[in-house]
C-alpha positions, -999 to 999 in steps of 0.1 A, spaced: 0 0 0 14 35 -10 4 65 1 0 101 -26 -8 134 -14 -36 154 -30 -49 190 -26 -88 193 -18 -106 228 -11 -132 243 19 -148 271 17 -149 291 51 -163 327 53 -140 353 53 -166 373 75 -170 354 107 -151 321 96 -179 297 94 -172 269 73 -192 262 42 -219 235 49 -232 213 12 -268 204 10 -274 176 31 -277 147 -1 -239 159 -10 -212 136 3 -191 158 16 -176 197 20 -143 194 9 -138 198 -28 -107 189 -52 -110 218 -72 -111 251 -61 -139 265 -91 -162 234 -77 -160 246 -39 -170 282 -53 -196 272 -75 -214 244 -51 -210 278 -23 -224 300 -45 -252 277 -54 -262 279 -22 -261 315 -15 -228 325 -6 -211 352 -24 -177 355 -38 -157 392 -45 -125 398 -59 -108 392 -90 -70 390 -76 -73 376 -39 -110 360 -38 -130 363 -10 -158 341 2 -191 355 23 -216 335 38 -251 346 34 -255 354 73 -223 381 65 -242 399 36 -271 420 29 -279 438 -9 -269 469 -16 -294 490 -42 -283 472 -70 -302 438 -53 -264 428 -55 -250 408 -24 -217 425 -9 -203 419 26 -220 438 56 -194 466 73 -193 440 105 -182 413 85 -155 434 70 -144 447 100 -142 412 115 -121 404 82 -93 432 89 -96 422 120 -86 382 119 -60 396 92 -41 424 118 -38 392 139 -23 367 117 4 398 106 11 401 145 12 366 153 38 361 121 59 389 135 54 373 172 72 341 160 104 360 149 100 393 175 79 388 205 78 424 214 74 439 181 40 421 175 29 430 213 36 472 201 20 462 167 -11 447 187 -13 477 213 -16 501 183 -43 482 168 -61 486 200 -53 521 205 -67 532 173 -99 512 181 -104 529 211 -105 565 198 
């Protein structure tokens, strides 16, 4: 018996990180192809921005904007940057601990005022 290694795909939200649940007949939420995961999401109301980084939204982190087009609420992009600032700090925390902890304190401060 050999082993091979192979990619497969999930779609999580980039709003509040939930992970992208199939319709219950499907056999499973990981995909092997990246368009597939986006298209079976999108199927099933989730929305997907950007042209250069792509960006997944579940339906509980959007609302239409006039158009009647689906775009991600301001909470879920705030949560977004948010989750983002903290990976950045927690990179720099693995190489220089007190760098990320002034990195983190000025991300707080600006919250605060």
């Amino acid at each position: 018996m050999s082993y091979e290694t192979d990619t497969i795909y999930h779609v999580v939200c980039d709003g509040c990180g939930k992970g992208y649940e199939p319709r219950p007949y499907d056999d499973g939420r990981w995909f092997v192809d990246q368009a597939e995961a986006d298209q079976e999401a999108i199927y099933d109301g989730w929305t997907v921005t950007g042209n250069k980084t792509i960006r997944h939204w579940c339906p509980n982190c959007c609302k239409a904007d006039k158009d009647g087009e689906l775009q991600p609420t301001k909470e879920a992009l705030a949560a977004y940057r948010r989750r983002r600032a903290e990976a950045r700090e927690n990179k720099v925390a693995a190489k220089d601990p007190a760098k990320a902890v002034e990195m983190r304190l000025n991300r707080l401060m600006k919250k605060g005022s």
